[in-house]
N, C-alpha and C positions, 0 to 999 in steps of 0.2 A: 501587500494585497491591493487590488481594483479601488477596492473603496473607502484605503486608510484606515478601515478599522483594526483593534491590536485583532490578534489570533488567541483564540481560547477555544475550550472543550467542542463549543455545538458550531464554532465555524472553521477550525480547522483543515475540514476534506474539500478539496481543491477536484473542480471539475478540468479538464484541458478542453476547451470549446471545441477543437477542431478535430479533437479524437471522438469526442462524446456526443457532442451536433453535429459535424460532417462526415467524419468516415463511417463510422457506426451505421447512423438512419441509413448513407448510400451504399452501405453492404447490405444493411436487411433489407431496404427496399429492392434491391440487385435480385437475393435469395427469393423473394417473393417473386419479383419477376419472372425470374429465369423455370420456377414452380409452374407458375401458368403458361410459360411456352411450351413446356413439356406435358401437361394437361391436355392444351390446345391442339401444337403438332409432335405428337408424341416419338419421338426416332432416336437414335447415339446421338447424335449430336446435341438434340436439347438436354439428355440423361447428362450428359459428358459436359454440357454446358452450366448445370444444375451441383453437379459434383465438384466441378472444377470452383465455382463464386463459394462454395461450403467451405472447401478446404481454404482461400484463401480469407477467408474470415474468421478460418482456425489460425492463420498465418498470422493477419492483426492481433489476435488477443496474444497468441504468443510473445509477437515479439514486446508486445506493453508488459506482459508479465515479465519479460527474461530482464526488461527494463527496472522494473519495479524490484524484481530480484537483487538485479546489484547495485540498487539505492538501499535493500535493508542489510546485503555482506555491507558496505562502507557502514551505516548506523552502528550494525553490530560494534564492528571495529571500536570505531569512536567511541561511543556508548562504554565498552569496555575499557581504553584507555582512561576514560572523565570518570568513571568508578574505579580505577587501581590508584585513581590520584586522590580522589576525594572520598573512598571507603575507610573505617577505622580498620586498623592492623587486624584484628577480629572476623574483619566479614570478606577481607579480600581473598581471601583462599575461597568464597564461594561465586564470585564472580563467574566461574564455570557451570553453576547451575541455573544462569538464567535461561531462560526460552530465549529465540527470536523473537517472536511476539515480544516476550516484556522488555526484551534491549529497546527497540524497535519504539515503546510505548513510552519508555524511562526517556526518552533523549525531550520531551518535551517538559522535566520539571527542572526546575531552578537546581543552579549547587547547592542554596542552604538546604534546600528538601530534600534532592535527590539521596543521601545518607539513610534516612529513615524512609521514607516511600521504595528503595530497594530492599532495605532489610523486611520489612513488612510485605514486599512482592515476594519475596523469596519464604518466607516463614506461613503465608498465610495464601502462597498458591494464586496471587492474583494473577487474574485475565488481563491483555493488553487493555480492553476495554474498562477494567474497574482503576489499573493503575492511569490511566486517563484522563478520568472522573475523580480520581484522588488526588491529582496536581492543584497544588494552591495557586501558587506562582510560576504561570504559561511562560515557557522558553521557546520561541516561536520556531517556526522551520517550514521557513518561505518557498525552501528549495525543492523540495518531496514537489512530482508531479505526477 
């Protein structure tokens, strides 16, 4: 991290500066724009100009999501493998019932917890967000952006 501090619960969530301060504000500010030319001088072209900066800021969030998407398929993955390895013979046949969410959530405890913090995700229905907050000992994951 920026500021060497370790990674736990409340700092975690990683902004991307250049996703989240630059393209962003210069798409909505685009969208507003392109709103008031066609207020202004209203014809196809400004409608067309207005529809077109929409859709391409439907574009951006997509492709961050489709991003985001196969950073949580690899988690999953992992996540599952570090539970067939370190679950007791008992609870590895439920390794198929985790959520994404809680694979997703699980990759952030220790191997000494991670045994009991799954069996308890799994028994007791935890949220990504409670199994979280349940981690004693943060396994950090520098890489998620």
């Amino acid at each position: 991290m920026a500021d060497g501090a370790a990674q736990n619960f409340s700092n975690h969530k990683r902004l991307d500066p250049l996703f989240h301060f630059f393209i962003l504000p210069v798409f909505a500010i685009t969208v507003i724009v392109a709103i008031v030319h066609l207020v202004r001088r209203p014809g196809l072209h400004s409608a067309w100009l207005v529809v077109f900066i929409i859709a391409a800021l439907f574009a951006v969030f997509k492709i961050r999501l489709y991003a985001l998407k196969v950073q949580d398929r690899v988690i999953r993955l992992e996540e599952r493998l570090r539970l067939a390895s370190l679950l007791d013979a008992a609870l590895r046949p439920r390794i198929a019932e985790f959520t994404e969410s809680q694979l997703v959530a699980l990759r952030f405890a220790s191997d000494a917890e991670l045994p009991a913090l799954a069996a308890r995700a799994l028994n007791e229905k935890l949220s990504a967000l409670d199994i979280k907050k349940a981690v004693q000992q943060w396994r950090p994951d520098y890489w998620r952006v």
